[in-house]
C-alpha positions, 0 to 999 in steps of 0.5 A: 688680417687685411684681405689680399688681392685676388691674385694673391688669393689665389696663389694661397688657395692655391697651397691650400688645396694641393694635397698631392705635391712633396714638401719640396715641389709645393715650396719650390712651387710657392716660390716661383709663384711669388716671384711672379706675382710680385713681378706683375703685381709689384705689392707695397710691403704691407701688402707682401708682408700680409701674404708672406704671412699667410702662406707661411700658415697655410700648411703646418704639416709641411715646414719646409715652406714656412721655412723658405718664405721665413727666409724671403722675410729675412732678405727682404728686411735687408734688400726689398729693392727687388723682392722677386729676385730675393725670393729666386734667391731662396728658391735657388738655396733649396734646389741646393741644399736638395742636390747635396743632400743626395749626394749624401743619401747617394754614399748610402745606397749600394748596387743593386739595393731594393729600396722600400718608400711610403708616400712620394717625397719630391726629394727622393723622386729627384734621388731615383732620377739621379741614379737612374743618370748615373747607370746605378742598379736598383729597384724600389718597394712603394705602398700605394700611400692611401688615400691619396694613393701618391705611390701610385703616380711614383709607381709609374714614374720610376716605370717611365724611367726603366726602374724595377717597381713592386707596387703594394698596399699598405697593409702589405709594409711588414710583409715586403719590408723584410725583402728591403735592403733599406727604406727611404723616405721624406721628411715634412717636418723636424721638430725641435725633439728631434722627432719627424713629421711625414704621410701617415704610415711612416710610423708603421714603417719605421716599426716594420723595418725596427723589426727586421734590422732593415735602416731606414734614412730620412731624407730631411734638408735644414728647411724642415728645421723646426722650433716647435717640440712634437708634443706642440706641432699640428698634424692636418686632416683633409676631406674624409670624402677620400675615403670613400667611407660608409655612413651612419649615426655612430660612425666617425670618419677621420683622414689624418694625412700627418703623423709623429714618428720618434727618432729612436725608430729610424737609422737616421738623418740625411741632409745637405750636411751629411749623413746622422746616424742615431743615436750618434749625432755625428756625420756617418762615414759613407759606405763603401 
């Protein structure tokens, strides 16, 4: 694959290197970005089709920005007279499709609900300000989301807003879960076989929240559409350095930041659609 200029370079190391951005917020990232290099940079086609390519590979955890630079290729193919507006284009679809999709989740969330999150979803920090505009009640359980400890800066997020927060380990989910009257959480990926890709630690989520017949709503825009079945997608590892883990010659450090958890865990699907129980297909009628 042909080397890329510097500025290019680094817009991908850039991606690479950002392990605490939400999908969201890194793709939307990316986007403005782009738009500005191609602006200042004005790269022929091979050269921005070379890029295009390898950002929509940097991160194969997080479809979300495969699936909105494989949408600049697809306009591009069709208007590449000003490529920068092409991607503002994509840039403004997904702020869209964001602000529909809570409107949706919104019809699922009563007043004065205790919410319970892992990890901080950029989709559901721009839900909690939205209630917090509209002057509805509620508060929120977050782990810390180890090792990258996300929770933490979500935690003194919703403290900037005046939201009730209940800050915890993740050994402690099955502990608070039960005092949760849903849990929500962001989406990285959706695969093919309808099983999702999120921070490691969903998983024990979701079984937690199986157990006490708490609903548990993934908030996943069509971005996240994936064509690739479970069984096939990759999950990254990051530095085991995060862990701060002792060492030795029979010891074998792993930091898995990703995992698969199966739609049969959860209540369902929340996108700018609307709201997909399971195992029902079908959009849900929204609370009263």
């Amino acid at each position: 694959m042909a080397r890329l200029d510097p500025s290019a370079q680094g817009l991908l190391d850039d991606l690479i290197a950002d392990h605490h951005s939400g999908a969201t917020d890194l793709a939307l990232k990316t986007l403005h970005d782009l738009a500005d290099y191609t602006r200042s940079r004005r790269p022929k086609g091979p050269a921005l089709a070379n890029l295009l390519t390898q950002l929509q590979g940097a991160r194969p955890s997080m479809v979300v920005i495969a699936g909105t630079l494989a949408r600049v290729q697809q306009r591009l193919a069709t208007a590449a007279e000003d490529p920068a507006a092409e991607i503002e284009a994509v840039q403004r679809e997904l702020m869209e499709a964001t602000d529909d999709l809570i409107d949706h989740a919104r019809s699922q969330i009563p007043e004065g609900a205790v919410i319970m999150t892992h990890s901080a979803s950029s989709v559901l920090v721009r839900l909690f300000q939205r209630l917090v505009t509209a002057h509805t009640g509620f508060s929120v359980i977050c782990t810390q989301s180890s090792p990258g400890h996300e929770g933490h800066r979500l935690a003194r997020l919703l403290d900037r807003l005046g939201v009730p927060v209940t800050l915890i380990t993740d050994a402690q989910m099955g502990v608070f879960v039960a005092t949760a009257d849903l849990v929500l959480t962001g989406c990285d990926s959706w695969q093919a076989d309808g099983h999702f890709v999120n921070k490691s630690g969903t998983r024990l989520l979701a079984l937690a929240a199986r157990e006490r017949s708490v609903p548990f709503w993934v908030l996943a825009d069509s971005f996240r559409d994936s064509e690739v079945s479970s069984d096939r997608v990759p999950l990254e590892e990051f530095a085991v350095g995060e862990l701060g883990a002792p060492s030795g010659q029979w010891i074998t450090v792993r930091n898995q930041y990703f995992e698969i958890i199966p739609q049969h865990l959860v209540t369902g699907r929340i996108s700018e659609q609307g709201v997909f129980p399971y195992p029902s297909s079908s959009p849900a009628a929204p609370a009263p």
